[in-house]
N, C-alpha and C positions, 0 to 999 in steps of 0.2 A: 349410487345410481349407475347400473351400467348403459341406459341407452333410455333416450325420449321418451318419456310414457306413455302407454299406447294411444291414450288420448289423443295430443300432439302429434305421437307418430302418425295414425292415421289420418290425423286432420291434414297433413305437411307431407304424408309421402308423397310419390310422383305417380300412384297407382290415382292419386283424385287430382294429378298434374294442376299443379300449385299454379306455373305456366301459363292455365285457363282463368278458371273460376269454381274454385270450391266453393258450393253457396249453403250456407247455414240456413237449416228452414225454424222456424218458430214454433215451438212446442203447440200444440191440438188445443183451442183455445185462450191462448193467450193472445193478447192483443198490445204488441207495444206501442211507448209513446214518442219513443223515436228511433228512424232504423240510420246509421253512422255506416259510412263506405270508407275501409281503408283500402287506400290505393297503392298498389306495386311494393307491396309488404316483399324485400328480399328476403333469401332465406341466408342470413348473416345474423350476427350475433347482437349489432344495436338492432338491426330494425325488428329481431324477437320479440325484443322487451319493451320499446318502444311502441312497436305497431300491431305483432300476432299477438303476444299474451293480452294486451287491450281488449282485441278484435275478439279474442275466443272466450277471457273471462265474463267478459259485459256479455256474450252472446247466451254463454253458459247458467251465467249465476244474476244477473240484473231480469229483473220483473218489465223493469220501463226502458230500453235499448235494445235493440238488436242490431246486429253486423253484419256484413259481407266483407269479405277479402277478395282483391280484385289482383290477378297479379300479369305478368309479361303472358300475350296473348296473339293466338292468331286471328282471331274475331275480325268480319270485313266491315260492321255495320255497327254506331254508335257513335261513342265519344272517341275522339282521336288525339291522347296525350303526345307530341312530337317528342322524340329523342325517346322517349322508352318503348313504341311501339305497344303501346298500351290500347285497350277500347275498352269503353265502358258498355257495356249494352245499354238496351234502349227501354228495358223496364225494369233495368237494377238503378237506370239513374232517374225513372219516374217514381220510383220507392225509396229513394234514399231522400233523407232531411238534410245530412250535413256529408260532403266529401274530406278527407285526410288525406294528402297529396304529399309530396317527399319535397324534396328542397329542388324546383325546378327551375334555370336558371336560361329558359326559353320564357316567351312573356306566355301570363295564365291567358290574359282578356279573348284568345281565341276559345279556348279548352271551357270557361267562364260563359261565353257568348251559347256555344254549344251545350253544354248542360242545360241554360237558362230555356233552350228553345223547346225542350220536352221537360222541365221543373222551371218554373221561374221561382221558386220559393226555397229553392237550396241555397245553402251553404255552404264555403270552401275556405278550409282550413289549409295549411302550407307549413311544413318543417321550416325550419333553417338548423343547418348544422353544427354550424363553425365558422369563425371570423373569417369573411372572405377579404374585407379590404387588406390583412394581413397574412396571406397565405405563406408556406415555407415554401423554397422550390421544390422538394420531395413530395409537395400533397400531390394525390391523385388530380385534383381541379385546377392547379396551379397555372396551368398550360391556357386552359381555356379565359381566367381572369386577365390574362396578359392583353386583351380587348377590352378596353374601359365601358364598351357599350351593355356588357356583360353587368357588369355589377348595376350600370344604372335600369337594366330588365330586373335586377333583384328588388332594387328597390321600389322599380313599379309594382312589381308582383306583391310585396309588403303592405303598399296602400292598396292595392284591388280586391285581395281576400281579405275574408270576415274577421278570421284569426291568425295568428303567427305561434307554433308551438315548439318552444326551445327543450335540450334538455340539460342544457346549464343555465345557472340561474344568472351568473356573473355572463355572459351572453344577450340575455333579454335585455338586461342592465345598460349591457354598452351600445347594443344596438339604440333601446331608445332613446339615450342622453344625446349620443354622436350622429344619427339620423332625425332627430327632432324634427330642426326646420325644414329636411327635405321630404318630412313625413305629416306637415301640416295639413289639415282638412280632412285627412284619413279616418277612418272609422274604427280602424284596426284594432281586434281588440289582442294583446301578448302574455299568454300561458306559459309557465315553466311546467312540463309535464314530467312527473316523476318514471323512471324506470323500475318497474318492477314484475314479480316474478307471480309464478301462479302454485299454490297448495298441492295442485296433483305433480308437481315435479318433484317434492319433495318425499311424496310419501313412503318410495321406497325407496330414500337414502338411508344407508347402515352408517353407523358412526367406523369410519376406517382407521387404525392405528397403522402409523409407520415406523414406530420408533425400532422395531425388530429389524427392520433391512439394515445390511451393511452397507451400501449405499445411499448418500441421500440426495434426493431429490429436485430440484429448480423447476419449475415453470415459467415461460414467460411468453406471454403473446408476441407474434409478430406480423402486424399487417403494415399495407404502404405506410400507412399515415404514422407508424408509430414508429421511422426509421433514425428520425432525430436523437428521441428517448432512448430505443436500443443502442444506436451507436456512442452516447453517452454512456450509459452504462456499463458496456463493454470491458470496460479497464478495470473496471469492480470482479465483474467476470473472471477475468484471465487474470487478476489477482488471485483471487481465490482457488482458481485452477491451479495454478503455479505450488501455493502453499496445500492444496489440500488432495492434488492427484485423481489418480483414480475413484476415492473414496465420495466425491462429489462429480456428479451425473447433470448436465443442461441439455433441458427439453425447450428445443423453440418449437412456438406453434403457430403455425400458418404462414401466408407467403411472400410477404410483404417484408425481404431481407436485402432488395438491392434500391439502388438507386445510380444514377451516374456509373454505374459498374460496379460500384462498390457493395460488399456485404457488412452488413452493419457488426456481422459478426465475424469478421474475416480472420481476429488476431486469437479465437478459442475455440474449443474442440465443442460439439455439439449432435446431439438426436434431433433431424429436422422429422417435426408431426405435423401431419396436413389434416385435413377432415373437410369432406366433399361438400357442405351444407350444415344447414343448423340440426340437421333431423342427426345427423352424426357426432356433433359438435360435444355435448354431455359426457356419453359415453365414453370416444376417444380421449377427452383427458381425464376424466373418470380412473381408467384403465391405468395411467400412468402413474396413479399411487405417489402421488407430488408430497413433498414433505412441505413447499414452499410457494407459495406462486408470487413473482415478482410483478411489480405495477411502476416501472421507474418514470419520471416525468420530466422531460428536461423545464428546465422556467425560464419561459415564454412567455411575450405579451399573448402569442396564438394559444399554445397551451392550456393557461387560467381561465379563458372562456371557451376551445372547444371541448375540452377533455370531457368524456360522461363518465359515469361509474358504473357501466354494463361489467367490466371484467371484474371488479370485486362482488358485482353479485354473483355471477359463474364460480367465482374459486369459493364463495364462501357457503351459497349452498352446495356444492359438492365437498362442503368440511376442509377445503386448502386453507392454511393459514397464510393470510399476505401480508408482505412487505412493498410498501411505495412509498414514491418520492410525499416530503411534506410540501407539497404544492395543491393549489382549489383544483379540485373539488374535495381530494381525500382532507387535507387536513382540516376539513370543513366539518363532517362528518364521521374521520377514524379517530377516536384517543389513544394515542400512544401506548401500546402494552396489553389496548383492552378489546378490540374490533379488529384492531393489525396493528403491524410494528411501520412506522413512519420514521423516514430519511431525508435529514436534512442538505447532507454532504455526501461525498465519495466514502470519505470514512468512516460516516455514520455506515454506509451500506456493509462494508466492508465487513467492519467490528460486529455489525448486527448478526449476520451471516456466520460469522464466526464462531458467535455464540450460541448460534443455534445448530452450528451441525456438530460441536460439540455437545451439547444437549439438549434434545429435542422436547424437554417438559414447557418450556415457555411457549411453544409455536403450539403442541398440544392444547394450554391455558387460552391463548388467545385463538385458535381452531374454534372449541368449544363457546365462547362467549360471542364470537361474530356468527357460528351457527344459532344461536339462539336469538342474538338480533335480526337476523335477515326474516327469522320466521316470523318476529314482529314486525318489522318496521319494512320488510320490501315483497309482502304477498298482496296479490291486487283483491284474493279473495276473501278479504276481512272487512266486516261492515263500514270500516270508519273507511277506507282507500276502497270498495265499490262504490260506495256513499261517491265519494273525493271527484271518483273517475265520471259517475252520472252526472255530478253538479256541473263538470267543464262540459260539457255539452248539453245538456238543457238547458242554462242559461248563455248560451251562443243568439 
């Protein structure tokens, strides 16, 4: 895959300014049975999978759903989301059945009140991300929970919407065990929404071999949130640099390297990759012809319930073979040796690593079988997972 499919690309370039309101009209005849607004879809790599590939499969290939994608807008008149500078117009929200809101940690009951007053018969569903009573000081939001008043707007906002859609399942878990009785009376109904990908991304991936380069390859994400894990990791890193020189090549990607001044990668030699947007995202690591993409996890109580597994789908339909920590989500869903290679320790990482840039037939083996599972088991456009995606909102 060298870049978006033109599908996507033009549904996401900034020529139909994502910014506004790219509105998806309904094929000449058809009459859906219900039209879903996702709201403030960024163009980042969970709220892809999460919220556009949703928004554009169901829009694309379901009979009974149609979509809108609403995103950061200059609009004077409508609905007014505070803190994203959002608006809803006044006859995309008298057309919509059910709203999909991100994780908002100002109270809905205004945003609620206001939709009601031009729909009284909508809907509003609400992310949650990631365990906030337990934040790291490196998260992005970490600053803002330091206000007690803050989480308990979250947990109003949990009883006030319809729905709560997690994308860890060990998430939904602990929210409703440990919010129970402060969640009594609530109506609320809690979705684990799976991540997954859409059939036209794949169609023009080439099966790419690396074993020819004399260099091999690393990948490894780097956003704010994942500075714990990377600076964990690290020693594994500059191990392997140390023993293995020039011959081994680390690509971080994206920008999320400091914290406190510090660089998570401060003690190893590195290619920093950036990429402007999602519309960019594919292609640019694409391009970098990875022998490996790393997924390391430090183990956390935060960790086990925020982590998604948006990056293993990225590296595996673009045919990377991964290695990650054996921590929930991966060692939930990766078998060891057969989807990706799983790391229990430093030295697991280490040894793994070592074995593989020694010879590269195992990561080919396991390349090969997580491309063929992703095409099962994480396309939204196969009957059983459309099926999956229309059942959670029609029966809302």
């Amino acid at each position: 895959m060298k870049e978006l499919s033109d599908y996507y690309r033009l549904m996401l370039s900034e020529k139909l300014d994502l910014k506004r309101i790219p509105k998806f009209e309904q094929k000449e005849g058809e009459e859906a049975e219900l039209t879903v607004t996702f709201v403030l879809p960024l163009l980042n790599p969970l709220d892809f999978y999460r919220m556009i590939v949703p928004a554009m499969a169901l829009n694309r290939y379901s009979e009974k759903i149609r979509t809108f994608l609403i995103g950061l807008g200059n609009e004077t008149t409508g609905v007014h989301i505070d803190d994203y500078n959002v608006y809803l117009r006044g006859e995309i929200v008298e057309q919509t059945d059910i709203f999909v809101i991100p994780f908002i940690t100002d109270s809905v009951s205004q945003i609620m009140k206001d939709i009601y007053r031009l729909n009284k018969e909508a809907k509003i569903c609400m992310f949650v991300d990631y365990d906030w009573e337990n934040l790291p000081a490196y998260h992005t939001a970490y600053d803002k929970f330091q206000d007690p008043k803050v989480s308990e707007r979250v947990i109003q906002n949990i009883k006030d919407v319809d729905a709560v859609f997690f994308v860890n399942s060990e998430l939904e878990n602990k929210v409703f065990e440990n919010l129970s009785e402060k969640l009594k009376g609530a109506n609320t109904m809690f979705q684990t929404i799976p991540l997954l990908t859409d059939i036209e991304l794949l169609k023009d991936v080439e099966l790419i071999t690396t074993k020819d380069q004399d260099v091999f390859k690393i990948g490894i994400f780097a956003e704010q949130n994942d500075w714990e894990s990377n600076n964990y990791i690290q020693s594994v890193l500059k191990d392997i640099q140390k023993k293995h020189g020039d011959s081994v090549e680390i690509n971080v990607i994206g920008n999320g390297l400091m914290y406190d001044k510090r660089n998570c990668f401060r003690d190893i030699k590195y290619n920093h990759v950036q990429y402007e947007n999602i519309i960019d995202y594919f292609g640019t690591i694409s391009a970098l012809r990875l022998d490996v993409g790393l997924i390391p996890i430090k183990d956390t109580a935060f960790n086990k319930v925020s982590i998604d597994y948006g990056k293993y789908i990225t590296f595996s339909i673009l045919q990377i073979p991964v290695m990650a920590s054996s921590v929930y989500p991966y060692n939930h869903f990766v078998k060891h040796n057969e989807r990706g290679i799983l790391c229990g320790t430093k030295t697991n990482w280490i040894d793994e690593l070592a074995i593989a840039i020694k010879d590269r037939t195992k990561l080919e083996e396991v390349m090969k079988f997580a491309f063929t599972v992703s095409k099962e088991y994480y396309i939204v456009n196969t009957p059983e997972k459309l099926k999956m995606f229309e059942q959670i909102f029609l029966e809302l």
